[in-house]
C-alpha positions in Angstrom: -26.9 -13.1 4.1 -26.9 -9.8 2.4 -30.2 -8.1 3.8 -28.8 -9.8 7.6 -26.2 -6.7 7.3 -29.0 -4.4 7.2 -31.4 -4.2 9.8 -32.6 -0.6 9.6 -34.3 0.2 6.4 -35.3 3.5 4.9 -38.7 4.7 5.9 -41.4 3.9 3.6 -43.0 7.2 4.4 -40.6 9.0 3.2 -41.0 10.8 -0.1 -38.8 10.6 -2.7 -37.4 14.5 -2.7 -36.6 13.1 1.3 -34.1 10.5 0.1 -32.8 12.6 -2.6 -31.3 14.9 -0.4 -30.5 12.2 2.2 -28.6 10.0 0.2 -26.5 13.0 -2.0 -24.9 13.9 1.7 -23.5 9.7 2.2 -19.5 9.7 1.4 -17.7 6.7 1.3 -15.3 7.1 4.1 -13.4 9.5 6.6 -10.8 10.7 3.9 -13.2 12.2 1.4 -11.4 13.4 -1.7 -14.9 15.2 -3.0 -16.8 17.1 -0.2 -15.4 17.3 3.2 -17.1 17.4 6.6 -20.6 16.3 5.3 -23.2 16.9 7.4 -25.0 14.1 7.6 -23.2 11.8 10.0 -26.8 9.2 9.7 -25.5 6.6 7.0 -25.8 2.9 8.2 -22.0 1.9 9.3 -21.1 -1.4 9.0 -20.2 -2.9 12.6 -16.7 -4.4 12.5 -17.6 -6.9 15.3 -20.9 -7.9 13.7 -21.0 -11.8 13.1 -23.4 -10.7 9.9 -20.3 -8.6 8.0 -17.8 -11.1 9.5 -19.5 -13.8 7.6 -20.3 -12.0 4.5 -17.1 -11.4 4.3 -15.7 -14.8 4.5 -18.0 -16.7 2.2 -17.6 -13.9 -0.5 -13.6 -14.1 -0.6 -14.3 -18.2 -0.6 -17.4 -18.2 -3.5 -16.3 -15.3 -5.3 -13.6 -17.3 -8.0 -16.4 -19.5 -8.4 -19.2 -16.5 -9.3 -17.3 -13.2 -10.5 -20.4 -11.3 -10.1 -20.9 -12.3 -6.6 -19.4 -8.5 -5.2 -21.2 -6.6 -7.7 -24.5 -9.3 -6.5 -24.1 -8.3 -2.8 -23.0 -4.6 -3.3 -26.2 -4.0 -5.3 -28.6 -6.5 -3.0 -27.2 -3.9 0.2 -27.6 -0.6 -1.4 -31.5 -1.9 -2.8 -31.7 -3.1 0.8 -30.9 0.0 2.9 -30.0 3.0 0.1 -28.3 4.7 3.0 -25.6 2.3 4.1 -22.1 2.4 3.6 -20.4 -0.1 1.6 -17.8 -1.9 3.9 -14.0 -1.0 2.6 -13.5 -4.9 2.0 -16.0 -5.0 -0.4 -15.1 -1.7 -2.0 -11.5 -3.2 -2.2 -12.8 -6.5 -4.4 -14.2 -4.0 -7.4 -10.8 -2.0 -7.1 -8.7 -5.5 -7.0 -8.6 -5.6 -10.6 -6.4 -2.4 -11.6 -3.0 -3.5 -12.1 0.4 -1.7 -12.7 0.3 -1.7 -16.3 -3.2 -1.1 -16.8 -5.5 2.2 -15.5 -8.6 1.2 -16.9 -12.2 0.9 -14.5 -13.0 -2.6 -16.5 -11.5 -5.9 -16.6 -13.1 -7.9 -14.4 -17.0 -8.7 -14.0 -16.5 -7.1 -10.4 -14.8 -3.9 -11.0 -14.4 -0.1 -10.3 -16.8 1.1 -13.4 -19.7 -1.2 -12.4 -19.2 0.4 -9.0 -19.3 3.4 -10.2 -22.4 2.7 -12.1 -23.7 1.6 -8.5 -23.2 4.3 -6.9 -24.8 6.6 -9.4 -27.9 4.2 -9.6 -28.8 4.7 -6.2 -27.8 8.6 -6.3 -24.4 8.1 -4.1 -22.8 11.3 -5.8 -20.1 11.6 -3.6 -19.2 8.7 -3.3 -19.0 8.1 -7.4 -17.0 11.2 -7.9 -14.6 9.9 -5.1 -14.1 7.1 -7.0 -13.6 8.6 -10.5 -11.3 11.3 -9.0 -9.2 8.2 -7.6 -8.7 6.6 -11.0 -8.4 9.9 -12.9 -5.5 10.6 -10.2 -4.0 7.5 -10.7 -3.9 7.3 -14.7 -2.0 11.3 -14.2 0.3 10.4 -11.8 2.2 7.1 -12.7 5.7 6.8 -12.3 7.6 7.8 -15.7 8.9 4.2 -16.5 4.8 3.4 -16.9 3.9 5.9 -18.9 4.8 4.0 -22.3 2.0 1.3 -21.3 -0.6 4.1 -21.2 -0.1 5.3 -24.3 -1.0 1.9 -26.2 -4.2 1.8 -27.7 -7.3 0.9 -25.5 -4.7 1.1 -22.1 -6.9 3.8 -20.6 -10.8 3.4 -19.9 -13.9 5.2 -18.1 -17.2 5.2 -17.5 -18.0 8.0 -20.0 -21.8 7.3 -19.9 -22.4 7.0 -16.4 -20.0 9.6 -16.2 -22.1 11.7 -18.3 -25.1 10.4 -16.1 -24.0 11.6 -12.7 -23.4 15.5 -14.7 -27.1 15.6 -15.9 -27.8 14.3 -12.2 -26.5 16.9 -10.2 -27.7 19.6 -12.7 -30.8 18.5 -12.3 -30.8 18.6 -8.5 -29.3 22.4 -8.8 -32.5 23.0 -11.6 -34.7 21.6 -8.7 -32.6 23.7 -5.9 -31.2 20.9 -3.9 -28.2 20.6 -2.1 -27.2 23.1 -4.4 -23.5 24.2 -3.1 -22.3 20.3 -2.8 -23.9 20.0 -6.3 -21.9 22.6 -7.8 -18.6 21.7 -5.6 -19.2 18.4 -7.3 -19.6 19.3 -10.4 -16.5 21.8 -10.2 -14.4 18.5 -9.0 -15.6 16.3 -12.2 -14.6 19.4 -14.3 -11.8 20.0 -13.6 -10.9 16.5 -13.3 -11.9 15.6 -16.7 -10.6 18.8 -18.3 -6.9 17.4 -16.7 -7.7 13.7 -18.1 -8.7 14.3 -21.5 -5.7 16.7 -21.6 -3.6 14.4 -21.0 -5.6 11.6 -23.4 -5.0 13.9 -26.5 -1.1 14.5 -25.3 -0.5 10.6 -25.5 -2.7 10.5 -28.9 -0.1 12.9 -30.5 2.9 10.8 -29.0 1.5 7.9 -30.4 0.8 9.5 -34.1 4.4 10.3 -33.9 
């Protein structure tokens, strides 16, 4: 039902250098938080009248208590499918369903923002996995006072360090290879300064809780 949603498929032909620098330009929606006026306007969109998404849609909110990994099954089958598509926003919205008020972690559920992010950098969408981190890193910085007692408890605040750390070595290695260089180092700029803020604000709430 999956590979139904995508019936235009990345050209065989093309070399691997080609989709590199195709798929670093794909953003996840209109609001980008990360890089602005891409470009590359060529990514598959899924059709909101298509009978394909429609029913995708519907059997994965019915099966999905049954199978927890049944988004993170689909997401993966359509970006292995067509690496250029865009994700549909309720399917995006499943991984994200499981952050709650009282916790700002990227894990919880077997569908959830970190193996997302993961996804995204697997199949070198960049842009759209430092959207997504940004998001969460906002998020944890910018909860209302009454909350922040419940992020300062031990093991209240999680990322994706790894992958994380994956998607840096990533885009350096596209600038090494000069690619897309100026989004590269726009990107790269973002996750700095994004993590400088975060693990800022980790070590304040380490001190508070040594106190």
């Amino acid at each position: 039902m999956s590979m139904k949603c995508c019936p235009d498929k990345v050209d065989s032909s093309w070399t691997g250098d080609d989709r590199q620098k195709r798929l670093l330009l794909l953003t996840s929606s209109k609001n980008e938080v990360a890089v602005r006026g891409s470009p590359d306007n060529s990514s598959t969109q899924p059709f909101k009248g298509s009978n394909q998404w429609a029913s995708l849609e519907r059997y994965l909110e019915k099966y999905k208590g049954f199978h927890a990994r049944l988004p993170l099954i689909v997401a993966e089958t359509l970006l292995r499918t067509d690496p250029q598509i865009e994700l549909p926003l309720w399917l995006v919205n499943m991984f994200k369903d499981c952050r709650s008020e009282r916790s700002w972690r990227m894990t919880g559920q077997e569908a959830n923002p970190a193996l997302l992010f993961r996804l995204y950098v697997d199949y070198g969408r960049y842009t759209e996995a430092t959207n997504l981190l940004l998001e969460y890193i906002e998020s944890y910085a910018s909860m209302r006072p009454v909350d922040i007692i419940n992020r300062k408890r031990p093991f209240a605040v999680w990322f994706p360090y790894t992958a994380i750390q994956r998607l840096w070595f990533s885009l350096e290695e596209l600038i090494s290879l000069g690619h897309m260089v100026d989004q590269c180092e726009k990107l790269k700029e973002l996750l700095h300064g994004a993590l400088h803020r975060h693990l800022g604000l980790v070590k304040v709430d380490s001190v508070d809780l040594k106190i």
